[in-house]
C-alpha positions as CSV (number, residue, x, y, z in Angstrom):
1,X,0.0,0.0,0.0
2,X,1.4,3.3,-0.7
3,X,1.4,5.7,2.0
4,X,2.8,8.8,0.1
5,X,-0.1,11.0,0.0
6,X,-0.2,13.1,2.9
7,X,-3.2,15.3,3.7
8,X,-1.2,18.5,2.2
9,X,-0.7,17.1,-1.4
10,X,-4.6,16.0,-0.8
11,X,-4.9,19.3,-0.8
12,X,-2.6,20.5,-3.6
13,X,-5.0,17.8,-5.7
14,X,-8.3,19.4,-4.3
15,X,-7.1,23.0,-5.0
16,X,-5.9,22.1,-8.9
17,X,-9.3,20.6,-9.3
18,X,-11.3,23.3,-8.4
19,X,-9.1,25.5,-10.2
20,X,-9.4,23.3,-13.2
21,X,-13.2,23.2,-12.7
22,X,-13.3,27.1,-12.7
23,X,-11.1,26.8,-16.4
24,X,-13.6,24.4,-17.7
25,X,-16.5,26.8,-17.0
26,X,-14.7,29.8,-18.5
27,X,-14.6,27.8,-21.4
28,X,-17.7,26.9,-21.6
29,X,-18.7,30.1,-21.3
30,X,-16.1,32.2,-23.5
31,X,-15.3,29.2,-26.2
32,X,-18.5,27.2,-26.1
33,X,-21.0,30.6,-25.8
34,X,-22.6,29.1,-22.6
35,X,-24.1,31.7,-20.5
36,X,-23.8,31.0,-16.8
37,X,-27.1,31.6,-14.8
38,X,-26.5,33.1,-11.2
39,X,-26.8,30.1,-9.6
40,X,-23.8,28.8,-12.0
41,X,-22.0,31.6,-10.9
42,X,-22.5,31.1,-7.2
43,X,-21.1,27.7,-8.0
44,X,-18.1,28.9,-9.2
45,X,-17.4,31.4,-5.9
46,X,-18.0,28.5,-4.2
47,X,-14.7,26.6,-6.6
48,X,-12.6,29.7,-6.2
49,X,-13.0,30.0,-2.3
50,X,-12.7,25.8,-1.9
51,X,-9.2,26.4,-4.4
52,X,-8.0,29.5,-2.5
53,X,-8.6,27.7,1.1
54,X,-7.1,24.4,-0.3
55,X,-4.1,26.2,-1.6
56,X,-3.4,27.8,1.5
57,X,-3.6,24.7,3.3
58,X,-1.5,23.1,0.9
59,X,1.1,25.3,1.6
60,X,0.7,25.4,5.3
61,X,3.3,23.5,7.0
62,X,0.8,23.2,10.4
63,X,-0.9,20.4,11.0
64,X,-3.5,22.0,13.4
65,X,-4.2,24.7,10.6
66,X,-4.8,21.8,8.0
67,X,-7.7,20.5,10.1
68,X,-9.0,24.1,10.4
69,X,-9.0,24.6,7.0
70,X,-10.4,20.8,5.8
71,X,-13.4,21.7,8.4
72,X,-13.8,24.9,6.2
73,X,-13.4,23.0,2.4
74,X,-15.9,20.7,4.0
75,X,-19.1,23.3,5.2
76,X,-18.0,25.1,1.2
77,X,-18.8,22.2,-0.4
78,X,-21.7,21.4,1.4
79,X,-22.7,25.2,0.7
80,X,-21.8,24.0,-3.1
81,X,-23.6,21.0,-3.5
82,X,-26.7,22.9,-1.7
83,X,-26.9,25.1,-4.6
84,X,-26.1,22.6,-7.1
85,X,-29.3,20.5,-5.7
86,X,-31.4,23.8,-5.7
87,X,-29.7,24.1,-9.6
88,X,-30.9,20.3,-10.6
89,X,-34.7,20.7,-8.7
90,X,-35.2,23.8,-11.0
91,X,-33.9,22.1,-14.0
92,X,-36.7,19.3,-13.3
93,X,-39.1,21.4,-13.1
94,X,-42.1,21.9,-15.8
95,X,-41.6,25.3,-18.4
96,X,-44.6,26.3,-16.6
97,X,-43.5,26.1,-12.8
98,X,-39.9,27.8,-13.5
99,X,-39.5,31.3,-11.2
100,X,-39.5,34.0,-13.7
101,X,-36.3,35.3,-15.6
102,X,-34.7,38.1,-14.2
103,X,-32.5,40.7,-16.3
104,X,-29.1,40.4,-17.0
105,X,-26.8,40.7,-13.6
106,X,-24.7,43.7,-14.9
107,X,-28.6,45.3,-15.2
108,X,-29.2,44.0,-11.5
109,X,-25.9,45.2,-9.9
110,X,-27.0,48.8,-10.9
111,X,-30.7,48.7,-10.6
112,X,-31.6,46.6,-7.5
113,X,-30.5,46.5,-3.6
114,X,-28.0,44.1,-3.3
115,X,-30.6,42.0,-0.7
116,X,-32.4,41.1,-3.8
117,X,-30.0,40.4,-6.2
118,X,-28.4,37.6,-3.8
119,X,-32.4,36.2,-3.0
120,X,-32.7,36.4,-6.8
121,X,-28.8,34.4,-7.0
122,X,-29.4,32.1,-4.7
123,X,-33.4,31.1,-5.1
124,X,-32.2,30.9,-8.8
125,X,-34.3,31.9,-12.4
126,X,-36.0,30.7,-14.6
127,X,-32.6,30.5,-16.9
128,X,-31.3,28.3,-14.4
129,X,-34.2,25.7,-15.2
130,X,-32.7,25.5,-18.8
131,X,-30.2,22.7,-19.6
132,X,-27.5,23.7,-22.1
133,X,-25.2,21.0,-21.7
134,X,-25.0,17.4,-20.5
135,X,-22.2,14.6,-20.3
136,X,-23.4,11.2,-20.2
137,X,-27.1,12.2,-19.2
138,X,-25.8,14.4,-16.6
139,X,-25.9,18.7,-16.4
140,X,-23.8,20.7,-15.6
141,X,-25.1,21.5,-11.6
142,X,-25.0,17.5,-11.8
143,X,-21.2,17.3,-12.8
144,X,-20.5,20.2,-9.7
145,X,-23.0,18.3,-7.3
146,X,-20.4,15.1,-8.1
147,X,-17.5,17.4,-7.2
148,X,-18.8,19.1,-4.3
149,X,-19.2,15.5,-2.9
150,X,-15.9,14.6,-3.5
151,X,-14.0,17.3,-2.0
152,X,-16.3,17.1,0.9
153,X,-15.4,13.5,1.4
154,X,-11.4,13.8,0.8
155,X,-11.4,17.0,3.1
156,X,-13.5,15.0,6.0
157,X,-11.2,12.0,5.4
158,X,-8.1,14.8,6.2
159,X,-9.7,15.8,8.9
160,X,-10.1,12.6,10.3
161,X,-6.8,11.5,9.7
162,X,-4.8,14.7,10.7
163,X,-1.4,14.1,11.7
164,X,-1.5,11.0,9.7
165,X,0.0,9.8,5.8
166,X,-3.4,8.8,3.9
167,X,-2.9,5.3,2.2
168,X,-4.2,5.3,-1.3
């Protein structure tokens, strides 16, 4: 069994995926001409904050601080996957139960109170109900929900284990 994992290169991995995640989106959007609803872009906060905490735990040399900061990749992904489930129950929905779309968020950003534009984010739109893009039968918010799951489980795992090598 091989025991050269430890819980900081765990984190080095979890911190490139998200990062990678957050590239394939901005292709999607840029390359492919996917336009991200807000609850996509909630998502990807969500990938930037897991990388950013990931990162610096990955380069933390204290063990005490690693389990601080698997504890705070965990309660992010939950937070993620919560809005990916609130992404996939709008996409089943009927055409005719979908909230109502909202304007652009630019538009919102100078028009509304910033109260409503995060209740409008996180409650999602009607755009969020549409599905653009699938791989293997599965959206997008499903593809995130996976991920969200995973880091959860490698960062409780580190948690867990702190002050231990992980065997693979």
């Amino acid at each position: 069994m091989f025991t050269f994992l430890s819980a900081r290169r765990f984190h080095g991995l979890v911190a490139f995926a998200a990062f990678a995640l957050l590239a394939v989106a901005f292709y999607m959007e840029y390359q492919m001409g996917l336009e991200p609803c807000p609850l996509c872009m909630l998502q990807r906060i969500v990938f930037f904050c897991v990388g950013v905490v990931s990162l610096i735990s990955a380069l933390t040399a204290s063990e005490k601080a690693r389990k601080v900061f698997s504890w705070l990749v965990v309660v992010l992904s939950f937070a993620g996957a919560a809005l990916a489930i609130r992404h996939l129950y709008l996409q089943s929905l009927p055409m005719d139960e979908l909230p109502a779309c909202l304007p652009g968020l630019s538009y919102m950003f100078e028009v509304f109170p910033w109260q409503e534009i995060m209740q409008a984010m996180v409650m999602g739109t009607g755009e969020c109900g549409d599905v653009v893009w699938t791989l293997f039968g599965i959206s997008i918010p499903g593809w995130t929900l996976v991920a969200f799951i995973g880091m959860a489980i490698i960062n409780i795992v580190i948690a867990l284990r702190a002050n231990k090598k992980i065997s693979v």
